[in-house]
TORVEXSE-975066 format. One line per 5 residues: for each residue x negated, y, z negated of C-alpha. Coordinates in steps of 0.25 Angstrom, whole numbers. Each point is the difference from the previous one (the first is absolute). Layout:
BEGIN
X:Y:Z  ...
***
This chain:
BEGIN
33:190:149  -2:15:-1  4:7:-15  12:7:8  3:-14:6
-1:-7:-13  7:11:-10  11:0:10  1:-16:-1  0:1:-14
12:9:-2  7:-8:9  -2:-12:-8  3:7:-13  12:3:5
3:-13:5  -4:-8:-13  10:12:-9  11:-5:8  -2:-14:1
-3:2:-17  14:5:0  9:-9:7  -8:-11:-7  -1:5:-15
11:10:-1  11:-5:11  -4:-14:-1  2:-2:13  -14:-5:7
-1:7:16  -13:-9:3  -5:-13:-6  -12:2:-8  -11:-5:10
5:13:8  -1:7:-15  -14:-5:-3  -5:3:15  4:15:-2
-7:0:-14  -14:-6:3  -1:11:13  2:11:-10  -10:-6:-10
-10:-1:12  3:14:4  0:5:-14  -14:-9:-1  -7:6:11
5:15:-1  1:3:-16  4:14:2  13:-3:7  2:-8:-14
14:7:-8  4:-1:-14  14:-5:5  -5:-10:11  6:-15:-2
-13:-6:-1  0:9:-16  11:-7:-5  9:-12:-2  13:-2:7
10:10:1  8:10:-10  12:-6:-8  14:2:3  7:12:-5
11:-10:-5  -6:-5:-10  -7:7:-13  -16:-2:1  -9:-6:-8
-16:5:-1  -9:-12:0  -8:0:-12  -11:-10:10  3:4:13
5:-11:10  -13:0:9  3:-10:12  -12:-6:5  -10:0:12
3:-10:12  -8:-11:7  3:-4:13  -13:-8:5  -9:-11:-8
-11:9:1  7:11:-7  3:-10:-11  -16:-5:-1  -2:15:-1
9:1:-13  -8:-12:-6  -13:7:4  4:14:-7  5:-6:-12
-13:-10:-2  -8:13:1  8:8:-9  1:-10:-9  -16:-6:3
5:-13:0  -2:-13:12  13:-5:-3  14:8:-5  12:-7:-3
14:4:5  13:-1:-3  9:-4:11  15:3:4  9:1:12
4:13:5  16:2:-5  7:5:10  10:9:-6  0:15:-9
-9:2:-10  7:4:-17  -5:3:-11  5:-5:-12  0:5:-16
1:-8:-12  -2:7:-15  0:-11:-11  4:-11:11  12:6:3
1:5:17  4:17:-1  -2:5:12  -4:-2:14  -5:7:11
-4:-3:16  -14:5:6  4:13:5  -12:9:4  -9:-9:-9
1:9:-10  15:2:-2  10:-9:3  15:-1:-1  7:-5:-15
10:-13:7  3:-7:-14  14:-1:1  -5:-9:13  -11:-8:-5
9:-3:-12  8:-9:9  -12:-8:6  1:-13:-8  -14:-3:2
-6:13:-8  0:-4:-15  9:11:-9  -10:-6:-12  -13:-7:2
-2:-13:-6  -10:-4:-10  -9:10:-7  2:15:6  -10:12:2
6:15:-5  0:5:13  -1:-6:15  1:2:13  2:-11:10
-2:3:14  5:-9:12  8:-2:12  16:-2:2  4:-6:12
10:-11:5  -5:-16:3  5:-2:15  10:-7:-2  8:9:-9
-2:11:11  6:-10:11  12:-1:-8  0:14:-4  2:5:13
10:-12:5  10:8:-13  -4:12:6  4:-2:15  13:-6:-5
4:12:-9  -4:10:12  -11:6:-10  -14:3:6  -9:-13:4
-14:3:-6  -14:-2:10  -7:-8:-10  0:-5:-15  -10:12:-4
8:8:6  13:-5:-6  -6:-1:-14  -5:15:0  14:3:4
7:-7:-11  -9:4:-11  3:14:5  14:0:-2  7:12:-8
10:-11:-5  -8:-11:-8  13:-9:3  -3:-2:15  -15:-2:-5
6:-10:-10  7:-8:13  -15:0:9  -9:-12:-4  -10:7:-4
-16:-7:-7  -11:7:-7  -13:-5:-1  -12:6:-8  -12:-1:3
-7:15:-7  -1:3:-15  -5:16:-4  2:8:-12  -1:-13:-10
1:5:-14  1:-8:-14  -9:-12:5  -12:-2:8  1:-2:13
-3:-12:8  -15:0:3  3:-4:16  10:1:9  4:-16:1
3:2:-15  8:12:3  11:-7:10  -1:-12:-11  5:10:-12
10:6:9  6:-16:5  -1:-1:-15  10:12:-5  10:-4:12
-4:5:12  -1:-8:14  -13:0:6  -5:-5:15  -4:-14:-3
-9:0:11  -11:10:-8  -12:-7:-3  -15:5:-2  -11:-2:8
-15:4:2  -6:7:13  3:4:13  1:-14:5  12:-3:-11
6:14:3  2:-5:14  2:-14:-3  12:5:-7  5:8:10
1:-11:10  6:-9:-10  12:10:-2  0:4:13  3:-16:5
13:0:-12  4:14:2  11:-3:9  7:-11:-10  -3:10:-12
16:3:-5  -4:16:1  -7:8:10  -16:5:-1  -9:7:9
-13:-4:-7  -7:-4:-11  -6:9:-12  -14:-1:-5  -4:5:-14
-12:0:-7  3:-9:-12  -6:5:-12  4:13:-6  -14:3:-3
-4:1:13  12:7:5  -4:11:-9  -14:1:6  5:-1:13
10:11:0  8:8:8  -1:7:14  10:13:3  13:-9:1
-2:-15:-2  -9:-7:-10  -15:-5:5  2:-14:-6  11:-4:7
6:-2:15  13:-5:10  -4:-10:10  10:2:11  3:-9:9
5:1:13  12:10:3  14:-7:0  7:10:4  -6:9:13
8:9:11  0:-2:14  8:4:13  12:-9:4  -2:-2:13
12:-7:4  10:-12:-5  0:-11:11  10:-15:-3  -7:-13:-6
10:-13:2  -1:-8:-9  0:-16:3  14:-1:-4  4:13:8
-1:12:-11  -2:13:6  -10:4:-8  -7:17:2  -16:-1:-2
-7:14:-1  -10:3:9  -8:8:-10  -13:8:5  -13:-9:-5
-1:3:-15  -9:-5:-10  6:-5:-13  0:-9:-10  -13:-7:6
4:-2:14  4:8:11  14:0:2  8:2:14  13:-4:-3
10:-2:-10  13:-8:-2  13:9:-2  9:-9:-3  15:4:8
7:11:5  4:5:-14  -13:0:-7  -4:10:12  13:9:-3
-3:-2:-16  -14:4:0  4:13:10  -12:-4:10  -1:7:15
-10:-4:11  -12:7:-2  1:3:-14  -13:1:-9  3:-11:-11
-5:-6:-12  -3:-15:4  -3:-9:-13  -8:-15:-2  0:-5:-11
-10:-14:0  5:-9:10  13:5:1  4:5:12  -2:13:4
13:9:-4  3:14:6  6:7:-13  4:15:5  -2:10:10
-8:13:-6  11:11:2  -9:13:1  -8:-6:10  12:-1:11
-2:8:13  14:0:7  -7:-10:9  6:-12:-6  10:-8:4
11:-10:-4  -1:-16:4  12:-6:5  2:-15:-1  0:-8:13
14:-9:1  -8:-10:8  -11:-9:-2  -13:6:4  -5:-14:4
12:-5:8  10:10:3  11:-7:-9  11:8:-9  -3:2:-14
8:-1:-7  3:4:-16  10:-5:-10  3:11:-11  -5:-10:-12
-14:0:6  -9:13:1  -7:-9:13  4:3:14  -2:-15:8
-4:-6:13  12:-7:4  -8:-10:13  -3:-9:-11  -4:-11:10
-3:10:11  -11:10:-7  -15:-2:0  -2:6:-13  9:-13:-7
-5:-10:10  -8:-8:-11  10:1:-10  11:-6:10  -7:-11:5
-2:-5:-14  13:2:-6  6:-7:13  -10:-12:-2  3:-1:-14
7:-13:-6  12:5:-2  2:6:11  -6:-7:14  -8:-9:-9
-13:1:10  -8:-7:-9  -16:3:3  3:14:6  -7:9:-12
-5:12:-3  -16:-1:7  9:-6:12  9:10:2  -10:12:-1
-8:-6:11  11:-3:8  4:15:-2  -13:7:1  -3:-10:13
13:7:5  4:-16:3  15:3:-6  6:12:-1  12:-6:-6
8:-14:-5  5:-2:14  -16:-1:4  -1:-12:-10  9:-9:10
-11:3:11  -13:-4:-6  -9:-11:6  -10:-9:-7  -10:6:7
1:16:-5  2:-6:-12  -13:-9:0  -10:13:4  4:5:-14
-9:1:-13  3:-13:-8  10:-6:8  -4:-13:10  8:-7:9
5:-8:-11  6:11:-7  4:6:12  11:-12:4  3:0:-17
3:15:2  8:-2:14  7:-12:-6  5:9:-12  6:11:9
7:-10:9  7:-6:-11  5:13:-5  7:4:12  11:-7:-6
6:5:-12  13:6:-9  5:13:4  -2:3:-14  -15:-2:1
-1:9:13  6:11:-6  -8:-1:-11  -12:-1:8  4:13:7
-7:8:-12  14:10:0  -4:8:-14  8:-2:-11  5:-15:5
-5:-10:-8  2:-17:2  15:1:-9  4:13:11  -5:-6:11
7:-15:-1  14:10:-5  0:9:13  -2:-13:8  11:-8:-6
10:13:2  -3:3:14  -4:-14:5  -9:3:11  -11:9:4
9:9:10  11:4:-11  -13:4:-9  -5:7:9  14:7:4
4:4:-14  -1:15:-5  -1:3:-13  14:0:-5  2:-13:7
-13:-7:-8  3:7:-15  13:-10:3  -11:-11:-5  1:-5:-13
-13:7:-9  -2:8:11  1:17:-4  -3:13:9  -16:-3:-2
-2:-13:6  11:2:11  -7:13:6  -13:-6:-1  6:-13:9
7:12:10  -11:7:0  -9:-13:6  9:-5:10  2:14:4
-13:2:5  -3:-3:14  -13:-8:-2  4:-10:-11  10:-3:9
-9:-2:11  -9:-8:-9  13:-10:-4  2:-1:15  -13:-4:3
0:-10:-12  13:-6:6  -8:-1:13  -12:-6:-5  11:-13:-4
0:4:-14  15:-3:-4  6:0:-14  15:-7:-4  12:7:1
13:-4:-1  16:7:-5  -2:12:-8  3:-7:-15  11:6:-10
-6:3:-14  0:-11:-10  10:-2:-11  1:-8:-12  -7:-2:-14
-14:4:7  5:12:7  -5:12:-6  -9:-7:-9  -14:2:-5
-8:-14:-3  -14:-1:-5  -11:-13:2  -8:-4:-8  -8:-13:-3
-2:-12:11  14:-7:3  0:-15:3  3:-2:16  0:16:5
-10:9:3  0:17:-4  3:3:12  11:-12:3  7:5:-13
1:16:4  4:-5:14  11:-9:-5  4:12:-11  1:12:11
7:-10:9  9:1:-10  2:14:0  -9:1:-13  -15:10:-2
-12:-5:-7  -10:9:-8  -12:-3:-7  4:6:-15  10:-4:-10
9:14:-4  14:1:-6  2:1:15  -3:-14:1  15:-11:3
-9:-13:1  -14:-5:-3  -3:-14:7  -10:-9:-9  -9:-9:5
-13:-7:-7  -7:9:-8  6:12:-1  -6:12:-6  4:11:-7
11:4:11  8:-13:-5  -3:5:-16  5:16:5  14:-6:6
3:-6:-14  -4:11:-6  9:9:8  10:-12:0  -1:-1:16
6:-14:6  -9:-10:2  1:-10:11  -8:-11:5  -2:-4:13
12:-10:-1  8:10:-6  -4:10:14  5:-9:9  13:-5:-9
1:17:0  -2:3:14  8:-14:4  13:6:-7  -1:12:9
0:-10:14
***
């Protein structure tokens, strides 16, 4: 590159990195993730490097972070808060060993080791023991005085315990563990107040509050990990020591630290955090090496803005920006409609990322995103890839809104949304490709058809041989499709066939059931079958006419409206009806009364001559539900042999208690 060419570059990226400084230090609000940062930094240093002339005394590369915030008053550092050099590859790491064995003349030199805290960097001043003052980074060489803010952090010591130096400073990161952040910003989407991009950015906002109050509401940590300026004792002759004195007066500090010797422990440490960072509670974007001994730091020195005897191991970029190429529509095996960005390849977090879930409709309105956007896309360890924001500055005019399809992509179906769900849904349950799977299986199941032998390996072969397409294809299988099958012989072929034909017969209860309409359960299925009697009527009813049902509400009837008005469940019933499959059907049956009527009965233990199931039959019969769990909601609690800790809850809660005697005596006085 020519002087001209390079000089030019150079001011471009001065002017680049200010702004970015800025809105990162002074705004707190981040325009790029910090691989982008990083990128632009290392460029200039090359440039700078090459062509020392173009070097200026007010380049980024000569100082530390950003200016302080006019809000606060400022503090001057009496150690200036030098950030440190970063590695990025292991042979920049084995090159660090390398220049401080030589500048140390030694074949071995031991580290202290630390993981990388994600958050902003403080300063903290104690005189006598007792916290006075404290201060962010700033420039490195001033910062700004956020006492009244740090006060209110629970896990900075106002006195130091045990045996106190005259004069202190205690230097580490503030941040905010994920899952604080999580419910953080779950408070501040329901108040309507700003929802922050990520926990370091949340925690540099709330420590820079003008009200300490709101700071006082954020759940904020310190955790140390420097001491400078040491006065009235001596000071701890390594590093190790250091973190160990500063746990001992009260401060947190990362348990993961450790020490280690050479390059091969430096990297051995590295891949051991690496494989736990994503269950660490806080974020981290590397790990910190340090010469351990003082004595050596001392000889080792300093270089014009980060200290020769230590370095950040970065690992790979979590957050990187890329082009939003366009939203196209996942289903899901129970029908979600769920938008997927198509994302222009991007490398980040270790692997090369093309696409990335956005959840629903709303999370694309909440997060403001337009086809074509540039946008910061995150991956934190194995989790999947998440698109957090669109960079603003970087829109063209070119962009565009996506519109939600109201039909299945895969079938042609309505969706369809209810308004407590964020979801839209494929309504062609048994109809759609995208649920095939999931439909056969819930059909077969023993609740429903009770197809016993038709699992999960079966039906995915069955499917992906495109041999059934849906149930009504069941009824038309021959032992010989069946037998060319993986692990299934002519034997368990005829078992197979044997199952289906049995199941052709069945309750209307079980039918609809098996029909895998959303939101109707076993209890809704056998209710909407006694009140309408027969398959028809079902299928007739609107949604006024269903919430007429007892149990039934607005939810479960659309969701049954919704099914049966769709074209191809209907077609798929027909078909089922054709293929012989017929279910009972009688009188549409009035709602029972008497003592069990309304009532809410719990099982528990093994009663002498009836089964679970005969006992919840006999009780809904009746008019009466079955749950699982003793509340104060709870009329009745049939006991049998050994009965557990439901029985003690209904005493406890002074619940009737009957036996199985005592059931039928209940249910006979009803008849």
């Amino acid at each position: 590159m020519s002087i001209p060419t390079a000089a030019e570059r150079a001011a471009q990226l001065r002017v680049e990195l200010e702004r970015h400084n800025h809105a990162y230090y002074v705004l707190d609000a981040p325009l790029v993730p910090d691989a982008e940062y990083d990128r632009l930094f290392r460029e200039l240093e090359a440039l700078e490097a090459e062509h020392p002339e173009l070097a200026t005394e007010d380049s980024p590369t000569r100082r530390v972070g950003g200016a302080p915030s006019t809000m606060f008053a400022e503090v001057a550092h009496r150690v200036p808060m030098l950030s440190l050099s970063n590695a990025f590859e292991d042979e920049e790491v084995e090159a660090f060993d390398r220049r401080c064995r030589e500048g140390l003349d030694r074949e071995t030199v031991e580290y202290a080791v630390e993981p990388k805290l994600d958050g902003l960097a403080i300063t903290l001043i104690y005189e006598n023991g007792i916290f006075v003052r404290g201060a962010t980074r700033g420039d490195g060489m001033t910062g700004e005085d956020v006492s009244p803010n740090l006060r209110t952090v629970r896990s900075i010591p106002l006195r130091l315990q045990g045996e106190a130096p005259t004069r202190v400073e205690v230097r580490g990161e503030v941040l905010m563990q994920r899952a604080d952040f999580e419910r953080l910003n779950v408070r501040q989407q329901e108040a309507g107040e700003k929802v922050f991009v990520n926990p370091r950015n949340a925690a540099a906002g709330s420590l820079r509050q003008l009200d300490s109050r709101i700071t006082a509401r954020r759940p904020l940590r310190f955790f140390a990990y420097q001491m400078v300026d040491l006065e009235g004792m001596p000071p701890p002759a390594t590093h190790s020591e250091t973190l160990d004195l500063l746990a001992a007066w009260g401060f947190a500090v990362a348990p993961e630290r450790d020490v280690v010797a050479g390059a091969e422990g430096l990297l051995g440490y590295y891949r051991r955090i690496g494989e736990r960072r994503a269950s660490l509670p806080y974020d981290i974007d590397g790990v910190v090496y340090k010469v351990n001994r003082r004595a050596d730091q001392q000889t080792l020195g300093f270089v014009s803005r980060a200290p020769r005897w230590a370095v950040a191991h970065k690992y790979p970029a979590q957050e990187e920006i890329t082009e939003l190429l366009g939203i196209e529509i996942q289903v899901g095996r129970t029908g979600a409609l769920t938008p997927v960005a198509r994302l222009k390849p991007v490398f980040v977090g270790g692997v090369t990322v093309t696409n990335a879930t956005l959840h629903n409709e709303d999370e694309i309105k909440r997060k403001g995103l337009l086809i074509g956007d540039q946008v910061i896309v995150r991956r934190a360890g194995d989790v999947i890839p998440e698109v957090v924001a669109p960079v603003m500055d970087r829109r063209t005019g070119q962009e565009r809104e996506f519109q939600m399809p109201h039909t299945c992509p895969v079938c042609g179906s309505h969706a369809v949304k209810t308004e407590e769900e964020a979801v839209w849904r494929c309504s062609g349950g048994l109809f759609c490709p995208a649920q095939r799977k999931q439909a056969l299986l819930h059909f077969a199941s023993r609740r429903a058809m009770d197809i016993e032998g038709l699992g999960d390996k079966l039906v995915e072969q069955l499917v992906d041989g495109a041999i059934i397409k849906t149930p009504a294809d069941l009824y038309k299988l021959g032992v010989l499709a069946l037998a060319n099958l993986e692990r299934m012989g002519e034997k368990s072929a005829q078992n197979l066939l044997a199952a289906i034909e049995h199941s052709r017969n069945t309750t209307l209860a079980r039918f609809v059931f098996a029909l895998g309409i959303r939101n109707v359960g076993e209890a809704t299925a056998r209710d909407v079958a006694r009140h309408f009697g027969s398959m028809d009527a079902l299928m007739a009813a609107d949604a006024e006419a269903l919430q007429q049902v007892p149990d039934v509400g607005p939810v479960v009837a659309k969701s049954i409206a919704e099914f049966f008005a769709e074209p191809h469940n209907r077609e798929v019933i027909e078909q089922l009806r054709a293929a012989g499959v017929r279910w009972e059907e009688g009188a549409p049956v009035a709602p029972a009364s008497g003592k069990a009527t309304g009532k809410t009965f719990v099982l528990t233990g093994t009663l002498p001559t009836m089964s679970r199931d005969e006992a919840k039959a006999l009780i809904e019969a009746h008019g009466g539900k079955v749950t699982g769990s003793v509340s104060k909601k709870t009329d009745y609690v049939v006991a049998g042999a050994e009965a557990g800790s439901k029985l003690d809850k209904a005493q406890e809660l002074g619940i009737d208690i009957l036996d199985e005697d005592g059931l039928r005596r209940l249910l006979e006085e009803e008849a």
